[in-house]
N, C-alpha and C positions, 0 to 999 in steps of 0.2 A: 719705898712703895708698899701698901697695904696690901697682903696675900691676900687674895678670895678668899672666906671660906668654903665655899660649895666645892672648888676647883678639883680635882679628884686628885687621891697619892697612889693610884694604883696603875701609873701607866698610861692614863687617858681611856682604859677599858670601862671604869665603873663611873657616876657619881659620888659623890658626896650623901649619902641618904641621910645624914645624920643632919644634914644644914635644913634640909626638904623637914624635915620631923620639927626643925625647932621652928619653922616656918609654917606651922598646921600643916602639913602632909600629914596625911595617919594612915590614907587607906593602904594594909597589905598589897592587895593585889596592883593599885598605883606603882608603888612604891616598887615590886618587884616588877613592872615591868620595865621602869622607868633604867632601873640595871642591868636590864634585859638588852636592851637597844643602843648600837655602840653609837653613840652620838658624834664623835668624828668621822664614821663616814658619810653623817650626812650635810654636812659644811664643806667648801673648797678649800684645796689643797693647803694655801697661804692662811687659812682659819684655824687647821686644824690645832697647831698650839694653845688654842681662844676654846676650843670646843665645848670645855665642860667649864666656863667662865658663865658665870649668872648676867648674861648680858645678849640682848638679840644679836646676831651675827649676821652681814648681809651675805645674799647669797647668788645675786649676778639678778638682773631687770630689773632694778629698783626694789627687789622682795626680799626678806630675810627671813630665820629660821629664829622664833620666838624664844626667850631664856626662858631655862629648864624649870626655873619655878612655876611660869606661868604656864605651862605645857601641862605640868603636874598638877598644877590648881584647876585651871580649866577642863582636866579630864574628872579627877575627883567631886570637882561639882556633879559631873551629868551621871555619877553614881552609877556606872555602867556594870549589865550582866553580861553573861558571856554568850546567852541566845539574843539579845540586840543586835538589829539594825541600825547601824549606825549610817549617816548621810555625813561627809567633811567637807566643807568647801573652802578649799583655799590648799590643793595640797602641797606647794612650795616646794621644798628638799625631802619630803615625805616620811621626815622625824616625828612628825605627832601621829600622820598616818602608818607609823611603823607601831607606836605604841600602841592607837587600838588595837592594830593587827594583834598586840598581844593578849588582848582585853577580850575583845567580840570575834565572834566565825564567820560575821558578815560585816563587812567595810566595804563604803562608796564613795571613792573621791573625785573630785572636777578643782580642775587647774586651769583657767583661761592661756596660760601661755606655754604653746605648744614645748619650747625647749624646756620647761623646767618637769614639765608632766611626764616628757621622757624620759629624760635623767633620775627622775625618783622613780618611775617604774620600773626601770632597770636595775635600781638597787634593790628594792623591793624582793622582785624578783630574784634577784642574786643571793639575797637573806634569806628567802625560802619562804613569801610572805602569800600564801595560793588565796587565800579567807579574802584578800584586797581585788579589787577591781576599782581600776582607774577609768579616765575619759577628760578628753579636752575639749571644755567649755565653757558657757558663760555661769560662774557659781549663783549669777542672781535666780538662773531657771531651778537650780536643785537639780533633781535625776529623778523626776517622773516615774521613770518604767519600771521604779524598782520599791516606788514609795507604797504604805506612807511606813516613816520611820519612825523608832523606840530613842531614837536620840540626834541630833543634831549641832553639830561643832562647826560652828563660824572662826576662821582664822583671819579675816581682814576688817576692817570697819565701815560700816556705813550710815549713811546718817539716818536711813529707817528701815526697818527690821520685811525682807519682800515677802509682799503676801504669797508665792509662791513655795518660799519656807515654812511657813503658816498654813497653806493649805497639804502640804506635805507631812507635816508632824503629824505620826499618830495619835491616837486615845493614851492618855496618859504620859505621853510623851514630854519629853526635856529639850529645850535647846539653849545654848548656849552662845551668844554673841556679842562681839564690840559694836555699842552704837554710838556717833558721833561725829563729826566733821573733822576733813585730814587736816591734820595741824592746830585744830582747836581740843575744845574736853572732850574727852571720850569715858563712856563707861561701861564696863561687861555686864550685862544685863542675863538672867535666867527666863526662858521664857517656859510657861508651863500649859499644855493643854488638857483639860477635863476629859472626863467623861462623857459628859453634855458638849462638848468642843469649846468651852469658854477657854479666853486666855488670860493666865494672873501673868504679868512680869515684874522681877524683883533687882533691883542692882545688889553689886556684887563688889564691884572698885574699881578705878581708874586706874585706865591703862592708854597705852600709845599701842597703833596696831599701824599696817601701811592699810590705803581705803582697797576696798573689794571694787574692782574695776569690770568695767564689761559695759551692753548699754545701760545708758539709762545713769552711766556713773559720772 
C-alpha cells in the first residue's frame, strides 16, 4: 500500500505542512492554523486513524468533514484578515469552523441538522473557541442579523449561488462556493462584490462537495 503523504508522523497531533506547501499552500497564517486545530477530534471515533489522511471522511447524516487540502485551499482563497466577518454555511464537525476561529474574531456558522450543530458546538466550545457563534438553520438564508459579511465560505454544493448570500456580502467582500449538481461537475467558484455591488465570479477547480440541503434543495 502507498503511504499518504500528507498523513502526519507526529502522533496524529500535527499535519503534514510540508505536503500543503508543495500543494500551493503558502499562506503563514493558513498554514499555522491549519496546526493549530487537532483534526482528530473533529471526526468519529472509528475515523480517527484516517484523520490527517488527504481524503473527505464521513461524519454520520450523509455529511463528511472535507480533506485537509481542500479546507486549506478554500480558506487561503478568501484571503482572510483577522477583523473579518466571516459568514460558514455548512458547519458539519466544525473543523473548518475551528480554523477560522483561528483566523477571524468574528465567526457565524448554520448547520441545518440539529445533531451535528450540537456536536461541533460543543467541541468548539470545549477548545476554548468564544470568537464562534453557531445556529441551526437553513444555510440557503445566510444569518441576516449579523450581515453584511467581509467573507463568506460555502461548505456543500449547489447548483446556483442564493441570492440571499449575494445580498449578504459586503463591499468588497469574497465568497467562496461549490456550484453544481450532486453527483454531476461541480466547480468552486470565487465570488467577488465591488464597490459599486457589481458581481465578477471566477472558478477555481473541481471538486465533489455533498449538495447544501434545506428548502428549495
Amino acid at each position: 500500500m502507498v503511504r499518504d503523504p500528507y498523513r502526519t508522523d507526529r502522533g496524529g497531533r500535527s499535519v503534514k505542512l510540508d505536503y500543503l506547501k508543495n500543494q500551493g499552500i503558502t499562506s503563514p497564517r493558513v498554514l499555522a492554523a491549519i496546526d493549530a486545530v487537532p483534526r482528530e477530534r473533529f471526526v468519529p471515533d472509528e475515523s480517527r486513524a484516517a484523520a490527517y489522511d488527504n481524503r473527505p471522511l464521513p461524519i454520520g447524516r450523509g455529511q463528511t468533514i472535507s480533506q485537509p487540502y481542500i479546507v486549506a485551499y478554500m480558506t487561503q482563497e478568501l484571503d482572510l484578515r483577522a477583523c473579518d466577518r466571516v459568514l460558514e454555511i455548512g458547519t458539519g464537525s466544525g473543523y473548518q469552523t475551528a480554523i477560522l476561529g483561528e483566523l477571524c474574531t468574528q465567526v457565524f456558522s448554520v448547520e441545518i441538522i440539529p445533531s451535528l450543530a450540537e456536536r461541533a458546538r460543543a467541541l468548539l466550545d470545549e477548545l476554548g473557541y468564544r470568537c464562534i457563534r453557531t445556529k441551526v438553520g437553513d444555510g440557503r438564508d445566510g444569518w441576516s442579523e449579523f450581515a453584511p459579511f467581509d467573507a463568506i465560505i460555502v461548505t456543500a454544493a449547489t447548483e446556483s449561488i442564493p441570492q440571499s448570500l449575494i445580498d449578504q456580502l459586503g463591499v468588497d467582500g469574497r465568497m467562496i462556493i461549490p456550484v453544481g449538481a450532486d453527483g454531476g461537475r461541480q466547480e468552486l467558484q470565487m465570488v467577488r462584490k465591488s464597490a459599486t455591488g457589481a458581481l465578477s465570479t471566477a472558478p477555481l477547480l473541481p471538486v465533489r462537495f455533498v449538495p447544501l440541503t434545506g428548502a428549495g434543495s
